[in-house]
C-alpha positions in Angstrom: 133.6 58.6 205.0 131.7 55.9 206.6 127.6 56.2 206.1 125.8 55.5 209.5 123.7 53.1 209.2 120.6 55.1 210.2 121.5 57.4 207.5 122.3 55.3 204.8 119.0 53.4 205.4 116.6 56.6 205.2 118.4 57.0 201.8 118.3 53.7 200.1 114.6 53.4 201.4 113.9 57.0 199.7 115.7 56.0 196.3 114.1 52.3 196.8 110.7 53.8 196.3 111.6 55.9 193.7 113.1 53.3 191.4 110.5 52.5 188.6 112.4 49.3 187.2 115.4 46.9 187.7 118.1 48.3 186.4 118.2 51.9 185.5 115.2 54.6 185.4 114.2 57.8 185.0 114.0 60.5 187.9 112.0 63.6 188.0 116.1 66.0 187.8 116.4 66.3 184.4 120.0 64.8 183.8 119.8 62.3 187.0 119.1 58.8 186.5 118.4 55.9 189.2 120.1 52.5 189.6 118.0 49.8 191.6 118.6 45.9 191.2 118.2 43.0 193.5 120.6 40.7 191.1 123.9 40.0 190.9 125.2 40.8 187.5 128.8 38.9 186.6 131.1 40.5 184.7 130.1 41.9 181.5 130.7 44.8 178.9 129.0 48.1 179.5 129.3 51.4 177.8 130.3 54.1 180.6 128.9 57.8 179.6 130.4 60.9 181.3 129.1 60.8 184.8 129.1 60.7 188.3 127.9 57.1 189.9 126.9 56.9 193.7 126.3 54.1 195.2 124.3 54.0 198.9 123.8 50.1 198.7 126.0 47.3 197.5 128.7 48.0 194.9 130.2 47.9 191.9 133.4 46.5 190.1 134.7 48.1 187.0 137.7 46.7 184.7 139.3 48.9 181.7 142.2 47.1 180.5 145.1 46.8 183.7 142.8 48.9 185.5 140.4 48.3 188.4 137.9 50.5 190.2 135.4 50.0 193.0 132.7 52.2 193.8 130.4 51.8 196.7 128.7 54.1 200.2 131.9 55.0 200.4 133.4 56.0 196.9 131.8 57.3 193.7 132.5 56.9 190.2 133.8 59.9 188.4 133.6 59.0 184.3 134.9 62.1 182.0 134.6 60.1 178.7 132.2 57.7 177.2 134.4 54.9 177.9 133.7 50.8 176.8 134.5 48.8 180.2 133.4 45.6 181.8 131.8 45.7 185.2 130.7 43.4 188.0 127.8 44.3 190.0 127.1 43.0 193.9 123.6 43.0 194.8 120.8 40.6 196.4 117.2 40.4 197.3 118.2 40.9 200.9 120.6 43.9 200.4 120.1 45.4 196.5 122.3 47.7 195.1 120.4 51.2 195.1 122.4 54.6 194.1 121.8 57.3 191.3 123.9 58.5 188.5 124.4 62.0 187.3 125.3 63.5 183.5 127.9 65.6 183.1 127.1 68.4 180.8 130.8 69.3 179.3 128.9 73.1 178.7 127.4 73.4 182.4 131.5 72.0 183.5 133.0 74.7 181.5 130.8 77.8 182.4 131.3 76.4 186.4 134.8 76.6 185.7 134.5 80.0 184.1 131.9 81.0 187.5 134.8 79.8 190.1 138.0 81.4 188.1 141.3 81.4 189.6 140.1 80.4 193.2 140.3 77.0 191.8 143.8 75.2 192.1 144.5 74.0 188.6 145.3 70.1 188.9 146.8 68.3 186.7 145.3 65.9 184.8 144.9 61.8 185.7 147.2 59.5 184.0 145.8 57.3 181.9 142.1 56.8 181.2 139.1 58.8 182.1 137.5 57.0 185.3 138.0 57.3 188.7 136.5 56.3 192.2 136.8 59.1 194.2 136.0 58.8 197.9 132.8 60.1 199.1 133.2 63.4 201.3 130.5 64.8 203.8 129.7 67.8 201.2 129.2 65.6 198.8 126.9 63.3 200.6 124.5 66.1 201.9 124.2 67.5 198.7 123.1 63.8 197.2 120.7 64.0 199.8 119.2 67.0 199.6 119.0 65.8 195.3 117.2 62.6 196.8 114.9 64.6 199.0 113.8 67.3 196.0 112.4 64.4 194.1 109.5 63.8 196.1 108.0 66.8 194.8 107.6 67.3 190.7 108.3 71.3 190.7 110.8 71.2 193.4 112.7 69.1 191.3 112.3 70.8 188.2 113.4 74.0 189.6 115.7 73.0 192.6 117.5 69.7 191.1 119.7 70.9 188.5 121.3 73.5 190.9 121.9 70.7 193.3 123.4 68.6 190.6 125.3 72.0 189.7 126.6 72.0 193.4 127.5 67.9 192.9 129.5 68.7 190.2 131.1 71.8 192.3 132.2 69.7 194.9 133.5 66.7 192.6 136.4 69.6 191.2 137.3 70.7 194.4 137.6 66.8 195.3 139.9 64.2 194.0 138.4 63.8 190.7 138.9 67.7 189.9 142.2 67.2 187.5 140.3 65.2 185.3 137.3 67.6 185.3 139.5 70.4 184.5 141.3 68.1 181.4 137.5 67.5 180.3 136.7 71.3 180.2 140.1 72.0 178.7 139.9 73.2 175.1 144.0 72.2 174.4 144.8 69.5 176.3 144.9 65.9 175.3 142.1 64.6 176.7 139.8 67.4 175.6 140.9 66.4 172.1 140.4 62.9 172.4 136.7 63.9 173.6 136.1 65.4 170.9 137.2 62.8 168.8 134.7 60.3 170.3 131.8 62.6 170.0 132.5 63.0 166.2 132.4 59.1 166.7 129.5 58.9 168.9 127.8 61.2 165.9 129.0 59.3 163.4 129.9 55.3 164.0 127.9 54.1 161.6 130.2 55.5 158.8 133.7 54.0 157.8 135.2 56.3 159.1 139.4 56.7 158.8 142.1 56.4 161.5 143.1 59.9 158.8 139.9 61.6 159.8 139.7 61.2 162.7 143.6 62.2 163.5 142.4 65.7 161.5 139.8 66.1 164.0 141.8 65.4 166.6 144.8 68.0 165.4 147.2 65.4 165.3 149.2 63.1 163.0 148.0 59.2 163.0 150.7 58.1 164.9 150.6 60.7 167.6 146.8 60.6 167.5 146.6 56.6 167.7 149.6 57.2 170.6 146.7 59.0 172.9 143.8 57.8 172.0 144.8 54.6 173.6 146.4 56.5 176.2 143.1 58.6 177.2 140.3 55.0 176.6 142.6 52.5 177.0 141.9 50.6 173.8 142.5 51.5 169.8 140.1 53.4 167.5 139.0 50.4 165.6 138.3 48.9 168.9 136.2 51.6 170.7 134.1 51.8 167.4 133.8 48.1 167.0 132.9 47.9 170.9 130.1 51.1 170.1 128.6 49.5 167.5 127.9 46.4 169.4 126.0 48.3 172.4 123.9 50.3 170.1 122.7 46.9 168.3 122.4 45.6 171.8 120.3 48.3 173.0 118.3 48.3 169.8 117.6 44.5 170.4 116.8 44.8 174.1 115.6 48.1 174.2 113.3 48.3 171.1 112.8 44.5 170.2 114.7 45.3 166.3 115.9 41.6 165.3 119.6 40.8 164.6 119.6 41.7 161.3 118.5 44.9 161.2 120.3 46.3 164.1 123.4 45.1 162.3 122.9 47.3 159.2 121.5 50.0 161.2 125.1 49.9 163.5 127.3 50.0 160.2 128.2 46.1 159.7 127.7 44.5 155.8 127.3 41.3 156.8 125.1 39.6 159.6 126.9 36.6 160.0 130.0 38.9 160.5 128.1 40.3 163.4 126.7 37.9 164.6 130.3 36.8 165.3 131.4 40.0 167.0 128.7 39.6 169.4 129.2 36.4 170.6 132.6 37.3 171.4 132.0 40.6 172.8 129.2 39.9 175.2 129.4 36.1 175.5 125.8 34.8 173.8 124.2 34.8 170.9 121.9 38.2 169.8 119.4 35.5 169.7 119.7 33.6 172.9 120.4 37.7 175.0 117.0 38.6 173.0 115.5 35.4 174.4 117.1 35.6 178.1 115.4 39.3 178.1 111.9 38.9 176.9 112.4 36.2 179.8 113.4 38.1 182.3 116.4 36.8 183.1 118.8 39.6 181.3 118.2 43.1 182.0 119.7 46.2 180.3 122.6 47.6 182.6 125.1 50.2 182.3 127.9 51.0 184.3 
């Protein structure tokens, strides 16, 4: 659907104000986050958590392996699984990018699903990894901005917020992303196991932890369990936790000021110089010189 311009600009405006920071910051719904930034940001690694992504104002380019999503005012980003991707993000002083991103609480999916029953067509599940850009429907849009509206007033969104992010997140199964909503809340399927798997990761990356392991966890053998990892994240085991690793030192160096050494023991790596390697390769500069361009202000902490 196409956002009036009238309507769009009462909404960006509203989220404008709100916006504490560049990049992304707090909001007064518990589990709802807002994105505001008036630079453009070329294309870089960013750790994707299970979400839903609008967009109201500029947009966004994402790229996980062969595959290539937009989301923008007129599609939003459905991510089931914490997934390492790259993305591209379109913004400027005259138009910034403005939209807000919402959690997805595997618990609050499964006891919707549990709420609705059998009324709701069971889908099947997305091929391949867990992202989509779903286009932007009218319930879905009034719902985001009666969300926008509640946070203007602390109790309202204390109280009122969550069940509007509970209606969000009823919509978005009823919509196009709904199959792989349903494989999330699953508690057999492939991708169910897979998310479990990278939460015992998540919990865990620090540790060396064994392709053996984490095949148990999964209830699979190696193979099959290598077989659909890369299936579900599009990349290997070793990879996603190498890839993890490197955003939580990032974040650590950014986020907290912790020099390069000591986020690299903290992440799991023996050897600095080892690291130090990793991230240059990973995210194109020097843990030095991104430590430098931040305290600058000319890097800012982004997510997808």
């Amino acid at each position: 659907m196409l956002l009036s311009p009238s309507r769009q600009q009462a909404l960006v405006t509203q989220l404008a104000r709100l916006a504490t920071m560049q990049g992304v910051s707090p909001s007064p719904v518990p589990g709802v986050e807002l994105i505001y930034t008036r630079e453009h940001h070329g294309r870089e690694p960013v750790l994707y958590r299970p979400r839903m992504i609008l967009i109201l104002q500029g947009h966004k380019v994402g790229y996980l392996a062969d595959q290539v999503f937009r989301y923008d005012p007129q599609h939003y980003l459905l991510m089931t699984l914490p997934l390492p991707c790259e993305c591209e993000c379109f913004a400027s002083v005259e138009q910034p990018l403005v939209g807000l991103t919402l959690e997805i609480d595997p618990v609050q999916l499964q006891a919707l699903l549990l709420e609705i029953g059998d009324s709701l067509h069971a889908s099947d599940p997305p091929r391949g990894s867990g992202v989509q850009s779903v286009p932007l429907t009218e319930s879905m849009l009034c719902a985001a901005e009666r969300l926008i509206e509640v946070m203007d007033k602390p109790v309202h969104a204390r109280v009122l917020g969550p069940q509007i992010v509970r209606e969000m997140l009823f919509h978005a199964l009823h919509e196009a992303g709904g199959g792989a909503l349903q494989a999330l809340a699953s508690r057999h399927g492939q991708v169910s196991q897979i998310a479990r798997v990278l939460r015992l990761i998540e919990q865990r990356f620090t540790e060396n932890l064994t392709m053996e392991e984490l095949a148990r966890s999964a209830n699979m053998s190696v193979s099959a369990f290598h077989h659909h990892f890369k299936a579900v994240t599009a990349t290997s085991p070793l990879q996603y936790i190498k890839s993890l690793r490197l955003h939580k030192a990032r974040l650590m160096m950014l986020g907290d000021g912790i020099k390069a050494g000591t986020a690299a023991a903290r992440v799991g790596y023996e050897s600095s110089s080892q690291f130090s390697r990793e991230y240059k390769r990973f995210f194109g500069s020097t843990p030095s010189n991104q430590a430098s361009q931040f305290r600058q202000g000319q890097l800012s902490i982004t997510e997808g």
